[in-house]
C-alpha positions in Angstrom: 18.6 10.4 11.6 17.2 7.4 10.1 15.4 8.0 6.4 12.2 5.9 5.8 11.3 5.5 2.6 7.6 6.1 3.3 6.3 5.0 0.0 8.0 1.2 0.0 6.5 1.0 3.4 3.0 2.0 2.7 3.3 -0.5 -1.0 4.8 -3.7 1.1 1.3 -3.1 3.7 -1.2 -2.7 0.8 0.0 -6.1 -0.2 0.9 -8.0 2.5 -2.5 -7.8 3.6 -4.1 -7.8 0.2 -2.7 -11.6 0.5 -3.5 -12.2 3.6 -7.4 -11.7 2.9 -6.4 -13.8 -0.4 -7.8 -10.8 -2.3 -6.8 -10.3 -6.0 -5.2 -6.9 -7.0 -8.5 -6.8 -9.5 -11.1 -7.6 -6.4 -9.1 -4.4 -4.2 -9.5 -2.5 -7.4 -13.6 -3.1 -7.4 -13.5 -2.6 -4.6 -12.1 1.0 -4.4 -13.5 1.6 -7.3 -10.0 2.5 -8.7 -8.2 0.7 -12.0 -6.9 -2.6 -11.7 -3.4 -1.1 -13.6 -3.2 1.8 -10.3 -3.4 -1.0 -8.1 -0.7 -2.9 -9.8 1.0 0.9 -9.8 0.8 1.2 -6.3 2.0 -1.8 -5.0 4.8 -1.6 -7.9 8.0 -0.6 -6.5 8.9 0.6 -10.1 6.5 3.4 -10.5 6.7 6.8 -9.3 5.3 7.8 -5.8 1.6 9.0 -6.7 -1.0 8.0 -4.6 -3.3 10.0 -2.4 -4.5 10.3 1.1 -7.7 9.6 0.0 -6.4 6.3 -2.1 -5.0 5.1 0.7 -7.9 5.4 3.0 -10.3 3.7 0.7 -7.7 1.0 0.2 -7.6 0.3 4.4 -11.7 0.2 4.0 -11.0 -2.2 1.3 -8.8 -4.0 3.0 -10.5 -3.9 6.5 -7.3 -2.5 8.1 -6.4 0.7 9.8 -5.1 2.7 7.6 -2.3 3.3 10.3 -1.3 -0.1 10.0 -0.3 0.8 6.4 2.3 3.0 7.7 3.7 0.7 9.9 7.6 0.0 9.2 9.2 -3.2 9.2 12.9 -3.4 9.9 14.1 -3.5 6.3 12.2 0.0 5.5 15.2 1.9 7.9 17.9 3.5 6.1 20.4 4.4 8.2 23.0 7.7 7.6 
């Protein structure tokens, strides 16, 4: 069984396409109307695994993605056993 570090996937989405809309960790944060430092959290691969459903569905509005497409892995997210 292949492990999928969930959290790393769903961090790497938030800001690939945070950059790809040339959008500013602050802007996403106004945007959200969450903190400019939980932003930074989130797409930190240093701080602990805390966001919520909800988060993440107000950051696809944000964003103007699917908030599937923040789920979706890239090759390097597979860990395999």
């Amino acid at each position: 069984m292949e492990y999928i570090d969930i959290y790393s996937v769903i961090r790497r989405n938030i800001k690939k396409y945070r950059k790809a809309r040339q959008m500013t960790q602050a802007r996403l944060a106004e945007l959200t109307d969450l903190s400019h430092e939980y932003i930074r959290q989130i797409e930190s691969e240093k701080v602990a695994n805390t966001f919520s459903v909800q988060t993440l569905y107000d950051i696809s509005l944000a964003l103007d993605v699917d908030v599937g497409l923040l789920f979706k892995q890239d090759t390097k997210d597979v860990i395999k056993n």
